[in-house]
C-alpha positions in Angstrom: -6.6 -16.4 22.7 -9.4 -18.8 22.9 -10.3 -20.5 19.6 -13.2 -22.8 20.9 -15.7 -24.0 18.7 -18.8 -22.1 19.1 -21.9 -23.7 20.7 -25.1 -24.1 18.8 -27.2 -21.3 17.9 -24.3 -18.8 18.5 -22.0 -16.6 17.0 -18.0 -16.6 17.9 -15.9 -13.4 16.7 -12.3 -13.6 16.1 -11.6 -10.3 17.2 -7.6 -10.7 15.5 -8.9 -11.9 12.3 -11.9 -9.2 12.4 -9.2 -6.6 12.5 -7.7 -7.7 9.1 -10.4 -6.7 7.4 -9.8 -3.2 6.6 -6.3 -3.7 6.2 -7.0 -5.9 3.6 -9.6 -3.6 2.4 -7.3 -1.2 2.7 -4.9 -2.6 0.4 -8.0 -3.6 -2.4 -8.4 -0.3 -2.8 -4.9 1.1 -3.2 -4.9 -1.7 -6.0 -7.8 0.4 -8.2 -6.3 3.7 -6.6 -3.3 3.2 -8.5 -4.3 1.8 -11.5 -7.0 4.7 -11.6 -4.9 7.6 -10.6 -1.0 6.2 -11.8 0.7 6.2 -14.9 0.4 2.5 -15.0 1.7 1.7 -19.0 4.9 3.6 -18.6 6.0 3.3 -14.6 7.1 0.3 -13.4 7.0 1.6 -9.9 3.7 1.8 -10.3 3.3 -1.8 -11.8 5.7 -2.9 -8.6 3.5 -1.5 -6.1 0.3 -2.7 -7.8 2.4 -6.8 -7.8 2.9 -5.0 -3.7 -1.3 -4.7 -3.0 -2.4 -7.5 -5.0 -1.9 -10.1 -1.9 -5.6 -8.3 -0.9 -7.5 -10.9 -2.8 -6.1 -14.0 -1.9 -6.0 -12.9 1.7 -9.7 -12.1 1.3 -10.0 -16.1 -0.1 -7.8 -17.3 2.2 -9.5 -15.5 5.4 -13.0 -16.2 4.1 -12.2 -20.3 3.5 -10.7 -20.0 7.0 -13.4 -18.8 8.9 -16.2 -20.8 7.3 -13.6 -23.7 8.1 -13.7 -22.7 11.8 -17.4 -21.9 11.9 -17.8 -25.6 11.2 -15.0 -27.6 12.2 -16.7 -29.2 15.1 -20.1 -29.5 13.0 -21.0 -32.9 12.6 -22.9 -32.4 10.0 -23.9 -29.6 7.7 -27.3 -28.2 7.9 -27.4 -27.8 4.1 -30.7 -25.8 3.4 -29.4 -23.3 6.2 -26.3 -23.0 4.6 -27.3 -22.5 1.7 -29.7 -19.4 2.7 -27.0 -18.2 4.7 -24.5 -18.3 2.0 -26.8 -16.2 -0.7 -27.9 -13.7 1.6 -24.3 -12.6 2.6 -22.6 -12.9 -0.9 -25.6 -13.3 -3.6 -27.9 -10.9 -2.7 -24.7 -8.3 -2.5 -23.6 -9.6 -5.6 -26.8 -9.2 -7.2 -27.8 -5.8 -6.0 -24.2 -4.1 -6.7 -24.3 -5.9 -10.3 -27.2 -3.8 -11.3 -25.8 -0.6 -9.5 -23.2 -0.6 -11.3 -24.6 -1.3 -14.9 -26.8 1.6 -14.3 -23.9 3.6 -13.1 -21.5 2.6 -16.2 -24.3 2.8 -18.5 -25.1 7.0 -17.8 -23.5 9.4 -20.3 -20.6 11.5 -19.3 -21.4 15.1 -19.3 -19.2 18.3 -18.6 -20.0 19.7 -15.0 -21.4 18.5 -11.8 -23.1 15.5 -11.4 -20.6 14.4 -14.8 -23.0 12.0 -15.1 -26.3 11.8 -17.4 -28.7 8.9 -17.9 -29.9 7.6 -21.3 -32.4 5.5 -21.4 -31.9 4.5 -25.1 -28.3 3.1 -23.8 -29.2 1.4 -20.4 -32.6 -0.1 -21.5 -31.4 -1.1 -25.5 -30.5 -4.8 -26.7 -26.2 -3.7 -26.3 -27.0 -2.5 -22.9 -28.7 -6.2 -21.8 -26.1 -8.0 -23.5 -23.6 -5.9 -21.3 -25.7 -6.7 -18.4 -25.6 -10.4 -18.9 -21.7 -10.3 -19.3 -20.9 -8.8 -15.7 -23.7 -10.5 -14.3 -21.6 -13.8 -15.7 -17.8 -13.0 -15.5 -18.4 -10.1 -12.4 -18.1 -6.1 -13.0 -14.3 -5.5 -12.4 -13.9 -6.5 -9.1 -17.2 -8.3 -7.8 -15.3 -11.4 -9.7 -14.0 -12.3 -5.8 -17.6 -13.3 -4.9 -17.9 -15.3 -8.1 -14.8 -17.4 -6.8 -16.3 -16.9 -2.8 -19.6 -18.2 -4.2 -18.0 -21.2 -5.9 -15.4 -22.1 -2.9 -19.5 -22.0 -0.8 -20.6 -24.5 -3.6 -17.7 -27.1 -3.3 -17.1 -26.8 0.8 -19.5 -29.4 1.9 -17.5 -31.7 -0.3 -14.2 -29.9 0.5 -14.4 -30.1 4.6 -15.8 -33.7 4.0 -12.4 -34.6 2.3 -10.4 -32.4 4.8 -11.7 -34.1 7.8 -11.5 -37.6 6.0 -8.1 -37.2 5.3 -6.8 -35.0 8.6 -3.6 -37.2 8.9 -2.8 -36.3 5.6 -2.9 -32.0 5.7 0.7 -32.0 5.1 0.4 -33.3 2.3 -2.1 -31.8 0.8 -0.7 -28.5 1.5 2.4 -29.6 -0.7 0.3 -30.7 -3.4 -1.7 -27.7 -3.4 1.5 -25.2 -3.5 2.9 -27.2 -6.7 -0.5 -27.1 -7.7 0.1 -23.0 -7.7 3.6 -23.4 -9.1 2.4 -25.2 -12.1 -1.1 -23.4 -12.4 1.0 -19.8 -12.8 3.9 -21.8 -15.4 1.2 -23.3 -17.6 -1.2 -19.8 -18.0 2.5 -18.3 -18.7 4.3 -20.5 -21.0 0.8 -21.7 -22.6 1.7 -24.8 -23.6 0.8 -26.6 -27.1 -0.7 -23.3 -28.1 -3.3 -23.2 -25.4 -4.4 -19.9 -24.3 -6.3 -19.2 -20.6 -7.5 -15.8 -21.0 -7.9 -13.5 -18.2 -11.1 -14.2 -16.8 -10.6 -18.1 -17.0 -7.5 -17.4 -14.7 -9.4 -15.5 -12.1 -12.9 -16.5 -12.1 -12.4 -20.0 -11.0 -11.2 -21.6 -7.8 -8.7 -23.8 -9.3 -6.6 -20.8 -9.5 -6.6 -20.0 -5.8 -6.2 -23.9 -4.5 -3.2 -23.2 -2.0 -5.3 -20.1 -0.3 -8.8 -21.8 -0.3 -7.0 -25.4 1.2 -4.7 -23.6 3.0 -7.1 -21.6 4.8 -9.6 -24.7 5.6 -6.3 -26.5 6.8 -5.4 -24.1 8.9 -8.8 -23.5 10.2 -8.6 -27.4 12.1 -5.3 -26.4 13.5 -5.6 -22.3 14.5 -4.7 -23.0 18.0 -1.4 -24.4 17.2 -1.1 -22.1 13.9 -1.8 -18.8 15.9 1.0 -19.9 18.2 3.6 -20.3 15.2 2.7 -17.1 13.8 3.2 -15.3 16.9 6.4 -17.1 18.1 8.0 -16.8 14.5 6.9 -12.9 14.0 9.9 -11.3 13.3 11.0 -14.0 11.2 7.6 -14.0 9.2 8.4 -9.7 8.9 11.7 -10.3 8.0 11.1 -13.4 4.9 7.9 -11.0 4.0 10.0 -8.5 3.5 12.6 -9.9 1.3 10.3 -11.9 -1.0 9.2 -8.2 -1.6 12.3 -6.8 -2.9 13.0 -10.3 -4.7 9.6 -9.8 -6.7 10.6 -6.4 -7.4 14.1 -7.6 -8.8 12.2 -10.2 -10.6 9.5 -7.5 -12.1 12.2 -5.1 -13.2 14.5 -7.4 -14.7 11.4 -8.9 -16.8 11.6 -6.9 -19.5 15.4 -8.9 -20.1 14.6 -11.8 -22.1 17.6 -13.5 -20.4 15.1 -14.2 -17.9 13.0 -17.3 -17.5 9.0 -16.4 -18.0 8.7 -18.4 -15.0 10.6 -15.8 -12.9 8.8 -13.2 -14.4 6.4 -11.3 -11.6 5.1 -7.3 -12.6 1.8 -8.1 -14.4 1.7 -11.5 -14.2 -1.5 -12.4 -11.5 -0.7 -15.7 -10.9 3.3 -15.8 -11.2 4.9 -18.5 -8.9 7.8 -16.0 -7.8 5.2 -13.8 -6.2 3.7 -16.7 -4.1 6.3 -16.2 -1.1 5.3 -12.4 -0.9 1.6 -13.4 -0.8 1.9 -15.8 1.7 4.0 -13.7 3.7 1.9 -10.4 3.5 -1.3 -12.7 5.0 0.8 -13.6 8.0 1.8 -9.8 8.2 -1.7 -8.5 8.2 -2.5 -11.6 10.4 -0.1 -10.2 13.0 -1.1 -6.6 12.9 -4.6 -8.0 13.8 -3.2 -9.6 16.5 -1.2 -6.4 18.1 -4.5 -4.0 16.9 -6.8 -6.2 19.1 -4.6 -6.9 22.5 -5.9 -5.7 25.5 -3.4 -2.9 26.2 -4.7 -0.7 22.8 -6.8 1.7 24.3 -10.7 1.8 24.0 -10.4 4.0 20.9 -8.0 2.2 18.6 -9.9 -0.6 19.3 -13.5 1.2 18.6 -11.9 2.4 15.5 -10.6 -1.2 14.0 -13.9 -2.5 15.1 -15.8 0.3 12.6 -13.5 -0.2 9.9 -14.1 -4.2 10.3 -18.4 -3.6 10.2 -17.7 -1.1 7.4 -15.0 -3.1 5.2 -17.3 -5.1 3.1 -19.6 -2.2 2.0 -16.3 -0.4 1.3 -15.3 -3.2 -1.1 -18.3 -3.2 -2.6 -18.8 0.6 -3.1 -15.0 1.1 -3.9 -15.5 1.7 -7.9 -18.9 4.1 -7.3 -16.5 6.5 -5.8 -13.1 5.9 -7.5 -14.4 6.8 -10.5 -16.4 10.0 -9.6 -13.5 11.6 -7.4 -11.4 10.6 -10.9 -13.5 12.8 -13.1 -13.9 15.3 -10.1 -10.0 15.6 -10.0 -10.1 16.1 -13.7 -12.4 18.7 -13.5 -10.2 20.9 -11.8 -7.2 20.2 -13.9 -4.4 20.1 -10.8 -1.5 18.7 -12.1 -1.0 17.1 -8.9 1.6 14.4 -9.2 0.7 10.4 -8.7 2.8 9.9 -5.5 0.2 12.6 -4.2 -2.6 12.1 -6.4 -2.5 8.2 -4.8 -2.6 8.5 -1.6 -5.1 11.5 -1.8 -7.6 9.1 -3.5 -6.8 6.3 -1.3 -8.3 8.4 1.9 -11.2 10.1 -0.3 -12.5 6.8 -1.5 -12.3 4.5 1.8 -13.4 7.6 4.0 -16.2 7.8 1.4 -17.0 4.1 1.3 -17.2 4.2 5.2 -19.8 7.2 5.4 -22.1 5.4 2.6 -21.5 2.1 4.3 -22.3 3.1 7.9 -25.1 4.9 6.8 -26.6 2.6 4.6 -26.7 -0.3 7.0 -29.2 1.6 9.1 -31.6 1.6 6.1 -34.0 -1.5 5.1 -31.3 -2.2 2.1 -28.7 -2.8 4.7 -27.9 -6.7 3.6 -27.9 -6.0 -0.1 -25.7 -2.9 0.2 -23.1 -3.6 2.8 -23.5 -7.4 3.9 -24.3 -6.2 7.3 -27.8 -7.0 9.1 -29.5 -3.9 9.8 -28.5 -1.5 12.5 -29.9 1.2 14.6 -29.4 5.1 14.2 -28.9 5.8 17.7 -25.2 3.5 17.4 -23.8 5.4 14.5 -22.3 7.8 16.3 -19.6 6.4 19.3 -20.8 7.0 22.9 -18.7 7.7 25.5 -17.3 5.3 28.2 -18.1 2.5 25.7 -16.8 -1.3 27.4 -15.0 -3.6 25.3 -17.7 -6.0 25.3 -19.8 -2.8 23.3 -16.9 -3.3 20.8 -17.7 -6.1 19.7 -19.4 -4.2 16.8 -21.6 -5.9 14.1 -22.4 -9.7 13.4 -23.1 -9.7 10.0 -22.4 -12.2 7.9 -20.0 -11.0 5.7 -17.4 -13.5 4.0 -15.0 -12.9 6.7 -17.3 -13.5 9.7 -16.9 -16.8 12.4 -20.5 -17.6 12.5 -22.0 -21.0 13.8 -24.9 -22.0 11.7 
């Protein structure tokens, strides 16, 4: 695999890391999906598999820091007014735009029967409805809060990969201070020492609460030659430790509702719990790994045109994900099933990230194509596959995304 630095005025794919993306995507939306369509307050398999899917958003932090990282690691020197305009138009101008979709789509009145859904004017357009407004446009509408920390990691990364590069004999250590960091960020929001609180949105609207992902990723990003080749050469051991930091945190989050066990320890609910750090870490390496084997050249054409579409598509789907979880929720309500959640889940995993790939492949051949999916805009005449496509055809879109390894 060839990690070169790309030359000025040019844009370098990672195919590997490109096929992440709707794994991780993937796993966002089986987060909502369950908390949506589960019995969440009384099932604590439910809250063990949400602890299980939660590793989405600091992968999506961790991947994003990485590949700006690698963008510029060879940059001498940041072309800040470009950066900048590059930086809003792939996360602020998507930000923006799905902020007021969705405060006109939580602001319509339920109704019985098809469309469910009724607009009121005296409720979107009144002095509550602003106020509401002004709060998700602040704190992020459920889970648009990952570009608020994205957008902030953009504000500090001049700065950051100043200190990084300043400092390259020490990365080691850094890394070590940043995991204690973690350790003692997740103790202190627990234990809330001297009767300080840190509510919710503190803990996950800021980047201080992500440190060892953010660093870790830029870290990572000078060294992915030599990185890669660990990951690959220690695979089975990185599948192995994954998977018994998983059953540890689900020991951990079962036996938390004992008080003979330290908070510290505790896992389930708790976002930014220390034990669940080794899972986290170890899930991004998994995913890492299945990017790897999804890219190599012996997949055939197809798998490989397929993880390419589900890479273009993966922002839009994140960003669409709570139009349609929502609706096919009221839909399956409608009819009254009594289907069961193991079923239920799974169903509504499939409806809603089929449905987010339809509105996101279709929309980014429209002029709205940057606000609505991140993506630059395409043509009609590649939205349906050709056949006898070359691999050099799958290279797919160059948007500019969070996740995308683009030299500015």
């Amino acid at each position: 695999m060839s990690t070169d630095a790309p030359v000025e005025g040019t844009r370098k794919r990672l195919d590997h890391i490109d096929a992440m993306r709707p794994v991780k995507q993937a796993a966002v939306v089986s987060t909502h999906t369950l908390i949506f369509f589960a019995p969440l307050a009384t099932n604590t398999t439910v809250i063990g598999l949400i602890m299980l899917t939660r590793f989405s958003r600091e992968a999506f932090l961790f991947v994003s820091a990485c590949m700006l990282t690698f963008s510029y690691r060879d940059t001498a020197k940041l072309k800040l007014n470009h950066y900048w305009k590059r930086r809003f138009m792939s996360v602020g101008v998507p930000y923006l735009a799905w902020t007021v979709i969705y405060y006109f789509y939580t602001t319509v009145h339920p109704v019985v029967g098809f469309p469910w859904y009724s607009f009121d004017h005296s409720i979107t357009f009144s002095a509550a409805g602003f106020h509401y407004f002004a709060h998700i446009l602040r704190t992020g509408y459920y889970h648009l809060y990952y570009l608020i920390v994205i957008m902030e990691f953009y504000l500090l990364f001049p700065l950051l990969l100043t200190l990084v590069r300043r400092f390259s004999k020490w990365h080691k250590q850094i890394m070590v201070a940043s995991v204690l960091w973690q350790i003692a960020f997740g103790v202190l929001v627990d234990s809330q020492p001297f009767g300080i609180h840190v509510n919710e949105i503190v803990q996950t609207r800021f980047v201080f609460s992500y440190v060892v992902y953010l660093l870790g990723g830029m870290i990572v990003a000078l060294h992915l030659d030599e990185v890669h080749q660990w990951i690959v050469d220690k695979a089975k051991w990185i599948i192995w430790l994954t998977f018994v930091s998983a059953i540890v945190a689900e020991v951990l989050s079962y036996c938390g509702r004992y008080h003979w066990l330290p908070s510290y320890l505790h896992t389930g609910t708790l976002v930014f719990a220390p034990a669940i750090m080794p899972f986290n870490v170890g899930a991004i390496l998994c995913v890492y790994l299945l990017g790897v084997y999804l890219v190599a050249p012996q997949r055939s054409l197809r798998t490989r045109a397929a993880v390419q579409s589900g890479s273009d598509n993966s922002y839009g789907v994140y960003l669409s994900q709570m139009l349609w979880i929502p609706f096919f929720l009221r839909f399956r309500n409608h009819l009254d099933p009594h289907v069961h959640w193991q079923i239920a889940v799974p169903l509504a995993l499939v409806v809603v990230y089929t449905a987010g790939m339809i509105f996101t492949a279709l929309a980014a051949r429209t002029p709205l194509a940057k606000a609505l999916t991140g993506r630059s805009q395409t043509t009609w005449k590649s939205l349906l596959p050709r056949r006898h496509e070359t691999p050099e055809v799958l290279r797919g879109d160059t948007g500019d995304s969070p996740l995308d390894v683009v030299d500015e």
